[in-house]
C-alpha positions as CSV (number, residue, x, y, z in Angstrom):
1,X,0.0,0.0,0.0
2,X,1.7,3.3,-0.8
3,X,2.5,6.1,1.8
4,X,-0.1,8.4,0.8
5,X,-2.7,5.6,1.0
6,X,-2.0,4.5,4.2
7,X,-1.9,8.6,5.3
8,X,-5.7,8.7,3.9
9,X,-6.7,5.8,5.6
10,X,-5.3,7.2,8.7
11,X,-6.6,10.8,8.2
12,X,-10.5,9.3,6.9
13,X,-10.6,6.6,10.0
14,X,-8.4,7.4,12.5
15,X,-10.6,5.6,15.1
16,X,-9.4,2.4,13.0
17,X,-6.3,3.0,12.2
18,X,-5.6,3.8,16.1
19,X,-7.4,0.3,17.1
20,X,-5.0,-1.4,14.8
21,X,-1.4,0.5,16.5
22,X,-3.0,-0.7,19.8
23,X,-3.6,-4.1,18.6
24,X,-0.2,-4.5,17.6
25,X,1.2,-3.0,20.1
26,X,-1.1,-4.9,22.7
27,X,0.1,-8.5,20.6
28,X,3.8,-7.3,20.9
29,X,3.4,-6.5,25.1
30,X,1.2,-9.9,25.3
31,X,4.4,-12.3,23.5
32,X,7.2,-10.3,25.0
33,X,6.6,-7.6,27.6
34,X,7.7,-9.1,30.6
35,X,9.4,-11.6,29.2
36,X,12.3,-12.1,31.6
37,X,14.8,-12.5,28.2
38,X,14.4,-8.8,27.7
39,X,15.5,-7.8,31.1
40,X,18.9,-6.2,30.0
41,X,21.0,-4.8,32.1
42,X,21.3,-1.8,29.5
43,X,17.7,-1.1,30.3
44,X,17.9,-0.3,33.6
45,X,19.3,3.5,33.4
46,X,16.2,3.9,30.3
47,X,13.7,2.5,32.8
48,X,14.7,4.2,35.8
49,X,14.0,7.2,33.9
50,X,10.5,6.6,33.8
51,X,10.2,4.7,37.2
52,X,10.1,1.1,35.5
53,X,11.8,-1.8,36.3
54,X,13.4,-2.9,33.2
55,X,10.9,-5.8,32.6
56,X,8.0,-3.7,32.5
57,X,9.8,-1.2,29.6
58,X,8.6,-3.1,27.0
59,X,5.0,-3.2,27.2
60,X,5.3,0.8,27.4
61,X,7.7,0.9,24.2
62,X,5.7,-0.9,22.0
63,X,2.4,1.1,23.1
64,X,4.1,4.3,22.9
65,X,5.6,3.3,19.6
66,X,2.5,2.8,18.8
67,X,0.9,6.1,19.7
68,X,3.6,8.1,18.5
69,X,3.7,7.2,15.0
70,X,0.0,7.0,15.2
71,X,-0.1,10.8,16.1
72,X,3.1,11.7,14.3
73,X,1.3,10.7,11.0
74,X,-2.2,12.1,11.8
75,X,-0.4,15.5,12.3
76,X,2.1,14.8,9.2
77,X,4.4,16.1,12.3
78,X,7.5,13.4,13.0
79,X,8.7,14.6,16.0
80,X,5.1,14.4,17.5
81,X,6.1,10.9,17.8
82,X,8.7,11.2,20.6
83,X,6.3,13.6,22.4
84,X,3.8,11.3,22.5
85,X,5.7,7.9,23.1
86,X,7.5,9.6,26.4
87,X,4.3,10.6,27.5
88,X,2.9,7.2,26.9
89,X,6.0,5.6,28.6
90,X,4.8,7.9,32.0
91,X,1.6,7.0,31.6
92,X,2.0,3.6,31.8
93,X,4.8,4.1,34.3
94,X,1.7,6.2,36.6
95,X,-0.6,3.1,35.8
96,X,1.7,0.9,37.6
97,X,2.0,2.9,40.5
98,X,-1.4,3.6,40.9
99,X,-2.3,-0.3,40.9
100,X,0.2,-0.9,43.8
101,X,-0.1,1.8,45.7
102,X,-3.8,1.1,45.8
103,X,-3.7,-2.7,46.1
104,X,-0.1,-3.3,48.0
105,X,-0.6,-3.6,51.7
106,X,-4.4,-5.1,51.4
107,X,-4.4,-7.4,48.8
108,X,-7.9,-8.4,49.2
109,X,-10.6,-8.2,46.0
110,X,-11.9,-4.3,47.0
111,X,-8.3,-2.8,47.0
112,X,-7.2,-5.0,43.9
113,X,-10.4,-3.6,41.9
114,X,-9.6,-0.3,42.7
115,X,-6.2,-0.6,41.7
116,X,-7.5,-1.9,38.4
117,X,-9.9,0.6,37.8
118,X,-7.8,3.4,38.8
119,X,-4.7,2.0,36.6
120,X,-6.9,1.8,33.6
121,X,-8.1,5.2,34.2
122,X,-4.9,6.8,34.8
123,X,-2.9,5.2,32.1
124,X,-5.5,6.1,29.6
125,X,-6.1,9.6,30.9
126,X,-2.2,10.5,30.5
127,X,-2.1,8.9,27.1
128,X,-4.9,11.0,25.7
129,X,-3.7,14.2,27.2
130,X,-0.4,13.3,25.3
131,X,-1.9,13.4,22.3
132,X,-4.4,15.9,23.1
133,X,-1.1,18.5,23.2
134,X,-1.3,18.5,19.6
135,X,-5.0,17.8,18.4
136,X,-7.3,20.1,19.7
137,X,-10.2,17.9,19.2
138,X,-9.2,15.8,22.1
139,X,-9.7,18.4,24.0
140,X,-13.0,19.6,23.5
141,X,-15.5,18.7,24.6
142,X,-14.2,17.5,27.6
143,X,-16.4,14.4,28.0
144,X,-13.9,13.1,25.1
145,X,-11.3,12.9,28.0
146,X,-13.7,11.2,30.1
147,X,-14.8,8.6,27.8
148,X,-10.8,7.5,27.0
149,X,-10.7,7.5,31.0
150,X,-13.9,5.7,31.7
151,X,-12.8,2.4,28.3
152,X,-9.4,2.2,29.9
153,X,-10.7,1.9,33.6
154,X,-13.0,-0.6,32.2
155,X,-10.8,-2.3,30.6
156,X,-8.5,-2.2,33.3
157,X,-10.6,-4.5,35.3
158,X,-8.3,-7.1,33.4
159,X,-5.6,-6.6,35.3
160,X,-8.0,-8.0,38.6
161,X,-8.9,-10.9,36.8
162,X,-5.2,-11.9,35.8
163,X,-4.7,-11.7,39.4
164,X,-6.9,-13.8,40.0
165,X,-5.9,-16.0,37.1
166,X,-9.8,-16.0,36.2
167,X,-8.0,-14.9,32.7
168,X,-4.6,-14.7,31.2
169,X,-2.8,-11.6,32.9
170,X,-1.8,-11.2,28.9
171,X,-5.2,-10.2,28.2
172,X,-4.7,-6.7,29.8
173,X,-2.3,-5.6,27.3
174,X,-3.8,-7.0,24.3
175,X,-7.4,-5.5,24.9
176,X,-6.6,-2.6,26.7
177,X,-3.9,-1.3,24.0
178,X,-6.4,-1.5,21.0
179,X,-9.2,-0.4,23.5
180,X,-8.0,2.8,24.4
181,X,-6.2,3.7,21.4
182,X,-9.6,3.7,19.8
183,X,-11.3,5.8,21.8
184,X,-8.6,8.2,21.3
185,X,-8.7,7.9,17.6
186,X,-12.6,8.5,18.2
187,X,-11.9,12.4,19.2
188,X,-9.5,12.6,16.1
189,X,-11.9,14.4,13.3
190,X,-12.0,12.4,9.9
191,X,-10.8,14.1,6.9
192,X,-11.5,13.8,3.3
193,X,-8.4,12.6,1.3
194,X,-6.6,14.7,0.2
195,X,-6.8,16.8,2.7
């Protein structure tokens, strides 16, 4: 498919287009996000930057990749990319913080589906603010915000049942990715090609 196809298809459904990144990314943090194999110990200085431990980097990575080039061509802007991967990386890094800190001492099924609704929330809130820096449609109207919020705290309740190993803990990543990704893409206005 040529370049300028692929940019149309982004720029007439970017809702799709969006799903797909967060699909792929969600497949790639499913097969290898924690895998212990990619705990290097040349990661540690990356992830210590964003308040990861080195086998949780991954999963961010490939989301933010993701993300970024998602935005990066939406805007036709490259270095949107970077923007918006570091402040996926954070977001995720948040996410993970906000489950523990919530869950941690009390274990027990109220704390843990806290954590997971507040994780879900948070890592999807911080995402779409990322973005929403350079689309102004994600910030207006503000319930745009509050839907990404509400499909990633939903969504999030995966990380309780992987806990619980009612389902594969590897579910999280692979629904949650595309999940939020679309409701992002949902606040990005279609264009007509060309455009």
């Amino acid at each position: 498919m040529p370049a300028s196809s692929l940019d149309n298809l982004l720029r007439s459904r970017p809702a799709d287009v969006f799903a797909a990144l967060g699909m792929a990314a969600g497949s790639l943090s499913a097969a290898f996000g924690q895998s212990s194999s990619l705990e290097f110990a040349a990661l540690k200085p990356l992830a210590m930057a964003f308040l990861l431990d080195p086998g949780a980097l991954p999963i961010g990575v490939f989301y933010g990749v993701a993300m970024g080039l998602g935005m990066a061509a939406w805007t036709r802007k490259p270095w949107v990319g970077v923007f918006v991967l570091v402040t996926t990386l954070y977001a995720w890094s948040f996410a993970i913080h906000t489950a523990i800190r919530l869950q941690r001492n009390a274990g027990d099924d109220l704390h843990l589906i806290a954590g997971s609704l507040a994780a879900g929330a948070v890592g999807a809130g911080i995402t779409h603010l990322g973005c929403a820096v350079f689309a102004v449609d994600l910030r207006r109207p503000p319930w745009r915000i509050a839907l990404t919020c509400a499909v990633g705290a939903v969504f999030g309740m995966l990380f309780y049942f992987g806990e619980r190993k009612i389902l594969d803990e590897r579910l999280l990543f692979f629904l949650w990715q595309p999940a939020v990704a679309f409701a992002i893409g949902l606040g990005l206005p279609r264009q007509k090609e060309g455009a």
